[in-house]
N, CA, C and O atoms as a GROMACS GRO file, in nm:
protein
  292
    1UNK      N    1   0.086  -0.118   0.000
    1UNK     CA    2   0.000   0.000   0.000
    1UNK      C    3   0.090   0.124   0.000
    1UNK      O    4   0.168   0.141   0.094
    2UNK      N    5   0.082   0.220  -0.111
    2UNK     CA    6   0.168   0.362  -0.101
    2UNK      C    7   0.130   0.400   0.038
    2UNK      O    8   0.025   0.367   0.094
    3UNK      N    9   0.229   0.473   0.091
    3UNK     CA   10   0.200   0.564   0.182
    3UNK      C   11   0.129   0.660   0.198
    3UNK      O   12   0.109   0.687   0.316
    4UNK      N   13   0.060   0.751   0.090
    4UNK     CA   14  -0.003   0.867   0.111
    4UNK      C   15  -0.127   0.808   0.083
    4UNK      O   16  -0.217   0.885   0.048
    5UNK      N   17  -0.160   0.648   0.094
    5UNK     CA   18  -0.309   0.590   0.093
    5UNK      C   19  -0.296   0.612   0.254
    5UNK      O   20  -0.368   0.694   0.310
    6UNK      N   21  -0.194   0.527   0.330
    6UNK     CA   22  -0.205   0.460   0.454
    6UNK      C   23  -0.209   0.594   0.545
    6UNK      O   24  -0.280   0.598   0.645
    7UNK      N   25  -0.134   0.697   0.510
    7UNK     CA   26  -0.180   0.872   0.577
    7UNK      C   27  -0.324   0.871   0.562
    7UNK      O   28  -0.387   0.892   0.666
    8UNK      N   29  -0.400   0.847   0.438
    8UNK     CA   30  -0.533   0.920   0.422
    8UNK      C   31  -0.593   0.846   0.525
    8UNK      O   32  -0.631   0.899   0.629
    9UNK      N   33  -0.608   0.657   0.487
    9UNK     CA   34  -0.711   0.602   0.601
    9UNK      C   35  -0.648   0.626   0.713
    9UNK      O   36  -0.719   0.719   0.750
   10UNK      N   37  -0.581   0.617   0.783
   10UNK     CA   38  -0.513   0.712   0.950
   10UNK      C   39  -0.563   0.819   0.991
   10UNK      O   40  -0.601   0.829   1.108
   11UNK      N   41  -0.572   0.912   0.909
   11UNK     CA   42  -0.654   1.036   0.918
   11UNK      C   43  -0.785   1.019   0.905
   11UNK      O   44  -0.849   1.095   0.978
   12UNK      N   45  -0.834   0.963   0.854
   12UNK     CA   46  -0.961   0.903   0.802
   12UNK      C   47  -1.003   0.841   0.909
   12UNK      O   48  -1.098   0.884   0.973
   13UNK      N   49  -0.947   0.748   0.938
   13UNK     CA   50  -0.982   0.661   1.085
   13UNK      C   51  -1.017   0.780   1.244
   13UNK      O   52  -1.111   0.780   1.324
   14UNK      N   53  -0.906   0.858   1.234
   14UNK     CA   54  -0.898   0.913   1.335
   14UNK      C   55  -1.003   1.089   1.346
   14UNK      O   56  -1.053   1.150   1.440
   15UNK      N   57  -0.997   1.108   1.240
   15UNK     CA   58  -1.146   1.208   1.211
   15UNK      C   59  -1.261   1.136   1.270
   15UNK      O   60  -1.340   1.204   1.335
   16UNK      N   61  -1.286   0.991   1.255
   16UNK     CA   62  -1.412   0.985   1.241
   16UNK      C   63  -1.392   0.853   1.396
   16UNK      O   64  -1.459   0.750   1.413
   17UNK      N   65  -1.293   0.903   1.471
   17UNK     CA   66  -1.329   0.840   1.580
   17UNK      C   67  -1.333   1.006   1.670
   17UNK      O   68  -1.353   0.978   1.788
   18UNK      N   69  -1.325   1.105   1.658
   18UNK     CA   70  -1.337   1.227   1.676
   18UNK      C   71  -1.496   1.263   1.661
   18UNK      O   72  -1.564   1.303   1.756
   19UNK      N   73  -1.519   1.254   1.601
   19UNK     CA   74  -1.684   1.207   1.609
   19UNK      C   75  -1.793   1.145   1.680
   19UNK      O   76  -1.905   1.174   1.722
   20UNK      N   77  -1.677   1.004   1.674
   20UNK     CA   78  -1.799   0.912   1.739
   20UNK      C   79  -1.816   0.912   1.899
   20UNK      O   80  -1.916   0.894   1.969
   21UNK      N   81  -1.654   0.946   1.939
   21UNK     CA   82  -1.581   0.970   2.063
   21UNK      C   83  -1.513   1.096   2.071
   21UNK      O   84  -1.391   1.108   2.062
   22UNK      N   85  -1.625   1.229   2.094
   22UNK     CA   86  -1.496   1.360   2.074
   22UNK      C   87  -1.448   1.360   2.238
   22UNK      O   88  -1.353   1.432   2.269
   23UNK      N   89  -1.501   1.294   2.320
   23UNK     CA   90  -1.485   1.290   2.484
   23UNK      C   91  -1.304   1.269   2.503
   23UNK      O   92  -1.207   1.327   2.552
   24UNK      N   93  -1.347   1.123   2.412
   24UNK     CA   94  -1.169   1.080   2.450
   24UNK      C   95  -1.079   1.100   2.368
   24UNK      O   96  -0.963   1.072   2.398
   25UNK      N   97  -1.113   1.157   2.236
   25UNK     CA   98  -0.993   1.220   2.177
   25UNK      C   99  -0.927   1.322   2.236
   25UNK      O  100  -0.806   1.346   2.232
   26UNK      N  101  -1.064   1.412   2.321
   26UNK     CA  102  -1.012   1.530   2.355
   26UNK      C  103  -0.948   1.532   2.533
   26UNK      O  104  -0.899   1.621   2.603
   27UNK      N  105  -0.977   1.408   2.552
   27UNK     CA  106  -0.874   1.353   2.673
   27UNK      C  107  -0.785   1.295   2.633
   27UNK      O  108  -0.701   1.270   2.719
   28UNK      N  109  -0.759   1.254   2.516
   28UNK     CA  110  -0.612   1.187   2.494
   28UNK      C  111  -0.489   1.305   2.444
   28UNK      O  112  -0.370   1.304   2.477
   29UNK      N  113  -0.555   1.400   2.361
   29UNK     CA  114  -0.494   1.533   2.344
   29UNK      C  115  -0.440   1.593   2.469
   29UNK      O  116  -0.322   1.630   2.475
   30UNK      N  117  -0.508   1.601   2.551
   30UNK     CA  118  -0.497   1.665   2.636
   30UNK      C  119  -0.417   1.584   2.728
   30UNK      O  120  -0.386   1.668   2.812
   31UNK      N  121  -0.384   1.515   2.751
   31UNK     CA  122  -0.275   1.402   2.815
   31UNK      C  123  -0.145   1.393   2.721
   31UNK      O  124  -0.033   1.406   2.771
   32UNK      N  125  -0.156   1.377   2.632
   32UNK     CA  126  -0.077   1.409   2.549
   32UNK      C  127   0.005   1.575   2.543
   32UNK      O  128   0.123   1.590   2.512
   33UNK      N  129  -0.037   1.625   2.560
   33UNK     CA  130  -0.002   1.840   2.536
   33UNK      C  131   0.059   1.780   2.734
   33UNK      O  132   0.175   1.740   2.739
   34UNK      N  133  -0.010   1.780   2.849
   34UNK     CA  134   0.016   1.782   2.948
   34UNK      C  135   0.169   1.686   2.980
   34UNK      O  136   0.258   1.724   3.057
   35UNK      N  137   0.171   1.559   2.900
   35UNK     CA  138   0.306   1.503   2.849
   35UNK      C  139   0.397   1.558   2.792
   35UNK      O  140   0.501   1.498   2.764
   36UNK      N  141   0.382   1.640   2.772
   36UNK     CA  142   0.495   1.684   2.663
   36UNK      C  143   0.518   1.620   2.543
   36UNK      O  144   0.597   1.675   2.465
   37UNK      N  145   0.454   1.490   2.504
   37UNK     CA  146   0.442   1.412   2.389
   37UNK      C  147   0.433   1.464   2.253
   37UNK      O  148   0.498   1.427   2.155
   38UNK      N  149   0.306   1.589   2.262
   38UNK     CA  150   0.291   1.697   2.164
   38UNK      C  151   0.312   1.786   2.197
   38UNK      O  152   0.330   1.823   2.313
   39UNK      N  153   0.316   1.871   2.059
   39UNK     CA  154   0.321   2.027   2.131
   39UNK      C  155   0.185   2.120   2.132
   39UNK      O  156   0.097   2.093   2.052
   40UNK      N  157   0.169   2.229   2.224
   40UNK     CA  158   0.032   2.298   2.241
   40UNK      C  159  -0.073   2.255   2.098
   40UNK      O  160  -0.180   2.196   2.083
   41UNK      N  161   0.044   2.333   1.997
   41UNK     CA  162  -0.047   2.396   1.886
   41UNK      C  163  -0.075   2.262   1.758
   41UNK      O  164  -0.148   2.276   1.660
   42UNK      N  165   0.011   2.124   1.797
   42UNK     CA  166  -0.046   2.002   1.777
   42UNK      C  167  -0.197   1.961   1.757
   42UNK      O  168  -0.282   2.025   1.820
   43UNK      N  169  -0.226   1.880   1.691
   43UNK     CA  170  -0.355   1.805   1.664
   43UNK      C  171  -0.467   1.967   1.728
   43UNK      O  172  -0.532   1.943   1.829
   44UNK      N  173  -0.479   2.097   1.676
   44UNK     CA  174  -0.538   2.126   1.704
   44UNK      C  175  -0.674   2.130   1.607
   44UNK      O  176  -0.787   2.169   1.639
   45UNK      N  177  -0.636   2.086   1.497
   45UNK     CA  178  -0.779   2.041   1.384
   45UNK      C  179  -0.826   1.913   1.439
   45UNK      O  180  -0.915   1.872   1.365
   46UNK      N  181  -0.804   1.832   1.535
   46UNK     CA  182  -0.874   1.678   1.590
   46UNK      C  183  -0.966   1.762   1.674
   46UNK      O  184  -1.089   1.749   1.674
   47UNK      N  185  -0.889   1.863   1.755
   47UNK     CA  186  -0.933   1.903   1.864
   47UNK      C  187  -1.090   1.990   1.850
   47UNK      O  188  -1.181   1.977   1.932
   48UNK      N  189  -1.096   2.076   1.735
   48UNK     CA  190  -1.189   2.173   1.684
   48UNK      C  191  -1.278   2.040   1.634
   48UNK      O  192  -1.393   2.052   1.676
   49UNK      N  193  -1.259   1.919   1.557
   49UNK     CA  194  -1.363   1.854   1.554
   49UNK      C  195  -1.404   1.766   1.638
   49UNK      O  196  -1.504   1.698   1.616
   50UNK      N  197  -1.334   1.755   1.740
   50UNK     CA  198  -1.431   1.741   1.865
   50UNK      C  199  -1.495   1.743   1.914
   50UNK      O  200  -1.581   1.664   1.952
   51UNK      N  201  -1.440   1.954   1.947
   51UNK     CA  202  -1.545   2.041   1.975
   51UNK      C  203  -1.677   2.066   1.923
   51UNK      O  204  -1.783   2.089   1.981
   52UNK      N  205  -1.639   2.054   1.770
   52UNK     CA  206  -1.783   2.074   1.698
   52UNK      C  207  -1.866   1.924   1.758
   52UNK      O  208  -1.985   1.936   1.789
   53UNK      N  209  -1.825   1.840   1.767
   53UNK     CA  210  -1.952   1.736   1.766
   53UNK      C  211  -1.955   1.722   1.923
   53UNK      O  212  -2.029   1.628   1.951
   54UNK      N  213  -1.912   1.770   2.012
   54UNK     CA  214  -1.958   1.854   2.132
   54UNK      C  215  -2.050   1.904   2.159
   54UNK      O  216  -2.123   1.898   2.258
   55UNK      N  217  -2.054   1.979   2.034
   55UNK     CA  218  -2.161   2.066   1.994
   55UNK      C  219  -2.293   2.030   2.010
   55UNK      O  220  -2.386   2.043   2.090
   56UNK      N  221  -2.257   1.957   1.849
   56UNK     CA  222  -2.401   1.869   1.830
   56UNK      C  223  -2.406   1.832   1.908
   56UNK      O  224  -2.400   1.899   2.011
   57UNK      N  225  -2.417   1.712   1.906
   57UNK     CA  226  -2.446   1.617   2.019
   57UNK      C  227  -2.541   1.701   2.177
   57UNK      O  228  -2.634   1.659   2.247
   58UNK      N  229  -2.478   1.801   2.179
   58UNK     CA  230  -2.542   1.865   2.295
   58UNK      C  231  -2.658   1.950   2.239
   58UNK      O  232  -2.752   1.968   2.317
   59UNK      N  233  -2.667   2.007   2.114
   59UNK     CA  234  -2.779   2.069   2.070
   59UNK      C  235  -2.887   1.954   2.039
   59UNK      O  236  -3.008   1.971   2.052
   60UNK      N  237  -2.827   1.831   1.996
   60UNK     CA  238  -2.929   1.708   2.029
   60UNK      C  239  -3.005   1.644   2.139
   60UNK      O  240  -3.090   1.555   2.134
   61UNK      N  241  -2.950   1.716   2.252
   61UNK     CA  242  -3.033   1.724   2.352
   61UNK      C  243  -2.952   1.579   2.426
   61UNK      O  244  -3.022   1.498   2.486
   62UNK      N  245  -2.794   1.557   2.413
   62UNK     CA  246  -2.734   1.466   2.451
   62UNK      C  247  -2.663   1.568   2.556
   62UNK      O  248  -2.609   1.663   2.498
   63UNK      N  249  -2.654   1.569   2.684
   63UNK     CA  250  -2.584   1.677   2.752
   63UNK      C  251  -2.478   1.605   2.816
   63UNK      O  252  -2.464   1.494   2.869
   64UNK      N  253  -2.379   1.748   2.786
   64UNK     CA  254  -2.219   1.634   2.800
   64UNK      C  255  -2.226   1.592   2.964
   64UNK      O  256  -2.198   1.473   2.974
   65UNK      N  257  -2.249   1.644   3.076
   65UNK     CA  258  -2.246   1.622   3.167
   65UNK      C  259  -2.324   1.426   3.175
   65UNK      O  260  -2.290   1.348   3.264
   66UNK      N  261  -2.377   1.405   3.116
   66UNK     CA  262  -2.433   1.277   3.103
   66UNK      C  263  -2.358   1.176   3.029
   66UNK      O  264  -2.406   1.064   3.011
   67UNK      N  265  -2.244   1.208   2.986
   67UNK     CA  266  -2.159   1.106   2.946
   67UNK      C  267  -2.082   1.055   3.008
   67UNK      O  268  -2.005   1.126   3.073
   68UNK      N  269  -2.068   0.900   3.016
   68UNK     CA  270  -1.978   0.828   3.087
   68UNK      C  271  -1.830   0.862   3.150
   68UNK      O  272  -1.792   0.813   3.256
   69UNK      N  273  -1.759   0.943   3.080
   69UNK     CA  274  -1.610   0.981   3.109
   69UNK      C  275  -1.637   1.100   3.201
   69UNK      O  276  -1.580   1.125   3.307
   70UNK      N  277  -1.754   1.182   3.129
   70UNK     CA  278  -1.756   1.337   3.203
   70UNK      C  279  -1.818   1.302   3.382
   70UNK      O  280  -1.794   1.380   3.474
   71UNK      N  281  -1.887   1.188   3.397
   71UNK     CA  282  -2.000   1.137   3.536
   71UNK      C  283  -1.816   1.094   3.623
   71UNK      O  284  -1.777   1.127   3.736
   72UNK      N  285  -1.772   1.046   3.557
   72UNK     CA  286  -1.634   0.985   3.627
   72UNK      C  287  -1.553   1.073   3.695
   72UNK      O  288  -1.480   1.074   3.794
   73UNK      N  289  -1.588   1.143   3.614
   73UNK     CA  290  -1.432   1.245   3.674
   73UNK      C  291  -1.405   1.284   3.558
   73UNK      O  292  -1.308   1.357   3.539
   0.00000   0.00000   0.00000
């Protein structure tokens, strides 16, 4: 498989687990930036689609406070 296939599905994969899960992308970012692993201004396009389906999801009448990770801690 060329490489600039195996970049697209990676990115591809990881957009659309940003979506399904913007909770723990945006806790793994954030563990990650707090590591020093990345830097601040890193994965900050994962991060904005996160946020957006944050969004939704909450204008859907899904309120983040009711999600499993957010009830935890």
């Amino acid at each position: 498989m060329p490489i600039n296939l195996y970049r697209r599905r990676i990115a591809a994969t990881v957009i659309q687990l940003a979506k399904d899960d913007p909770y723990l992308v945006k806790e793994v970012i954030a563990r990650l930036r707090e590591s020093g692993e990345i830097a601040v201004d890193d994965l900050v396009y994962l991060d904005r689609i996160a946020d957006r389906w944050i969004r939704i999801a909450e204008d859907n009448g899904k309120a983040a406070s009711a999600h499993p990770r957010q009830a935890c801690g």
